[in-house]
N, C-alpha and C positions, 0 to 999 in steps of 0.2 A: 625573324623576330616577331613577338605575336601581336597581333592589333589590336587597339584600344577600341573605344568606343566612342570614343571623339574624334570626327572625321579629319579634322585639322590636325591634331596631333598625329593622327596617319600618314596625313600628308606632309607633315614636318621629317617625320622617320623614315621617308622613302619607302613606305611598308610594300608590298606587292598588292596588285589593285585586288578589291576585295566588294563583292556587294553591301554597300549598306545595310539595303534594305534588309539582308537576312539577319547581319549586322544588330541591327535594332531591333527586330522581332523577339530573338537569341535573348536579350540584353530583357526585352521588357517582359517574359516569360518567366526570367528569373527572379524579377523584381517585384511582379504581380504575384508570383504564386500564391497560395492559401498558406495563411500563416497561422501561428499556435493563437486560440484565443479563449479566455474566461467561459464564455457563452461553450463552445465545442469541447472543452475541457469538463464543464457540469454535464453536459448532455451525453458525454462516454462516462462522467463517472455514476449519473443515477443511469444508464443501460447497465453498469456492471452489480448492480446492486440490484435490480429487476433482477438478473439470473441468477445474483445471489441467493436471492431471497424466494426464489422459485421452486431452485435445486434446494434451500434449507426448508422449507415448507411441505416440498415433496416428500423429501425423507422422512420428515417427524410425523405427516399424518397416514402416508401410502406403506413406507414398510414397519413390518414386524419389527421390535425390540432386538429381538435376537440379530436381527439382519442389519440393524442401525449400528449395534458393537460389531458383528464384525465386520463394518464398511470402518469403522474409526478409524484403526492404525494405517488402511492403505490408504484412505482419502488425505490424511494426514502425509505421509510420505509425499503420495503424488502432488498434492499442493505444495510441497515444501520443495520440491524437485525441479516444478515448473516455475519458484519462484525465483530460484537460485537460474535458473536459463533465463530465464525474462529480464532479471536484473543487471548478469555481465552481459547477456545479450548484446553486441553493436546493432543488432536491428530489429526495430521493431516491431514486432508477430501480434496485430491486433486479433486474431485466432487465439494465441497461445494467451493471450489476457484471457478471453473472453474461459476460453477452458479451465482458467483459475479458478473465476471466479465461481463457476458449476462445481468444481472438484472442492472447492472449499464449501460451497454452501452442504455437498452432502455431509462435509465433516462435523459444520455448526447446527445442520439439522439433526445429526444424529446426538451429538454433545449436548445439543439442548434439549432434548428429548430424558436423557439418563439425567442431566441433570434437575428437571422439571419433577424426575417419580420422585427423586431422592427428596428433593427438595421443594414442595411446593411454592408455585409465584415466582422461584426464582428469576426465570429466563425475563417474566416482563418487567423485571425491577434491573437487572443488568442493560437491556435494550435501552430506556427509559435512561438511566445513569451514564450509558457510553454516547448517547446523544444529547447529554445534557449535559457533559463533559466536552464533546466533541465542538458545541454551541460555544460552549465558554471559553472555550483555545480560540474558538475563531476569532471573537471577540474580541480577547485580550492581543491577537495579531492584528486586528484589523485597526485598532482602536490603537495601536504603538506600547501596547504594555509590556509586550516582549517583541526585545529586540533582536532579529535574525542575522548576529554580525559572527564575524569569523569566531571569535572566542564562544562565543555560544555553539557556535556547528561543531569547532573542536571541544570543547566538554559533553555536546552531546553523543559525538563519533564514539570517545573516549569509553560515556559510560555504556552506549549498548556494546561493545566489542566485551566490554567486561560482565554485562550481564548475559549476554550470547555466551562466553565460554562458563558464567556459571551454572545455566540452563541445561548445558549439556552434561556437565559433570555430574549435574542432579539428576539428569535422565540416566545417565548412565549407570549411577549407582541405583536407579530405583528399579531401572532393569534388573539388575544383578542380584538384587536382593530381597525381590518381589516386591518392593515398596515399603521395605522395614526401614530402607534409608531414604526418606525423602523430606529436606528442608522446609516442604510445606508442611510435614505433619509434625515440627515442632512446635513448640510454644510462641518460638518468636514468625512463626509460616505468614501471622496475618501481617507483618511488619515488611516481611519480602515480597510477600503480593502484593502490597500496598507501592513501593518501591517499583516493580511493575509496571502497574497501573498510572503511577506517577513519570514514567519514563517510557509510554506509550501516548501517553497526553502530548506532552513536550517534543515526541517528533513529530507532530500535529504540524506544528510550526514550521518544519523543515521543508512538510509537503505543501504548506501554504507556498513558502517562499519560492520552491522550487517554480510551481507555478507562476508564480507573481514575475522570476524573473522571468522564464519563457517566453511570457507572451512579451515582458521587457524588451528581450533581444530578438524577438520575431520569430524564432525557429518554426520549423515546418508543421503542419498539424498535424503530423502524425505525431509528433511530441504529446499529444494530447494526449495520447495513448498510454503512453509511459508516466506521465502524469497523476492519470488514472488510479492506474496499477498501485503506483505508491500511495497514493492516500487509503487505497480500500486495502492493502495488505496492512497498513498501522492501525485501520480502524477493528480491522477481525483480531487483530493482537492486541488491542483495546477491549473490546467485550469478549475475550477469553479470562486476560486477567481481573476486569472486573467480576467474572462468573467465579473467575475463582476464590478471589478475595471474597465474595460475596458466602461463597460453599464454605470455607475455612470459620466466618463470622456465626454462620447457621450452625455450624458443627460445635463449636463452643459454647 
């Protein structure tokens, strides 16, 4: 039978005689450990945003045009790759974060780059607007405007599972058809960006909560980790779509 941690209750159970002291050691190693906290949590997530922003700075000013398009598609893949591992992951590869967040900045330095020739100002009006969006989800969580209760996580499950399969379909036919089919280049494009952008705000929320309960229930700090991860993967799918609603507004 296994032993407790209360010496008398051992001794009530007849257990087989057992060191305390190791006993207690055991017990308070588990108890102390370093647990998930706000503080270690902001401090992995501006490190992942330093490399973000290092690796998207690199690309836009160090390489060639040419060499930015063709890093898009695979930086894109590999980010999307490593996201889908990082996410079912049971363990947490504070590496495999950190490699995200590099492999996505070359994607966003390169994206902002084409998008900058096409578009002049763009990129520092998109930066500007997904942190001034980003500001204002905090806000409205932090201040109780929105509420992170079950119906709300299932409407929001709900709707990205439904914009995930329509994102693909759009991808797929714009593969197929060199871009002659793509839902942004219709009339209604700015209305589904816009939809987007609104539903990249709103899981804002989710990664608040998520963190908010962590540190709730103490989990370990390597949770910090995984924490991380999720708010900087909703906020690069935050200033995509606002680049792009923005490029759809300019093009009109």
């Amino acid at each position: 039978m296994s032993n407790s941690h209360n010496p008398v209750f051992n001794r009530v159970l007849k257990a087989p005689t057992v060191n305390q002291e190791a006993v207690d050691a055991q017990f308070e190693q588990i108890t102390s450990g370093n647990k998930m906290t706000f503080e270690g949590t902001s401090v992995k997530i501006a490190g992942l945003f330093i490399v973000l922003l290092a690796a998207a700075g690199a690309t836009w000013l160090f390489a060639p045009i040419e060499t930015q398009i063709l890093l898009l598609l695979p930086a894109a893949l590999v980010g999307f790759g490593l996201a889908l591992w990082l996410t079912f992951s049971r363990k947490i590869n504070p590496v495999g974060v950190v490699a995200y967040a590099a492999v996505e900045g070359v994607f966003l330095g390169g994206l902002s780059s084409l998008f900058e020739q096409m578009y002049p100002g763009i990129v520092y009006t998109a930066v500007m607007a997904t942190l001034v969006t980003a500001g204002g989800m905090f806000a409205a969580y932090y201040f109780g405007l929105i509420k992170v209760d079950a119906r709300f996580t299932r409407i929001m499950f709900a709707s990205l599972i439904g914009y995930g399969l329509f994102a693909l379909v759009n991808f797929g036919f714009s593969m197929f058809t060199g871009g002659s089919m793509n839902a942004y280049g219709t009339e209604w494009g700015w209305a589904i960006a816009l939809v987007g952008v609104g539903l990249a705000a709103f899981t804002l929320n989710l990664d608040f909560e998520d963190i908010k309960q962590g540190v709730a229930k103490g989990l370990p700090a390597e949770y910090e980790w995984r924490a991380a991860f999720g708010l900087t993967v909703t906020l690069i799918w935050l200033y995509v779509e606002i680049l792009r609603l923005l490029s759809i507004l300019r093009r009109d």
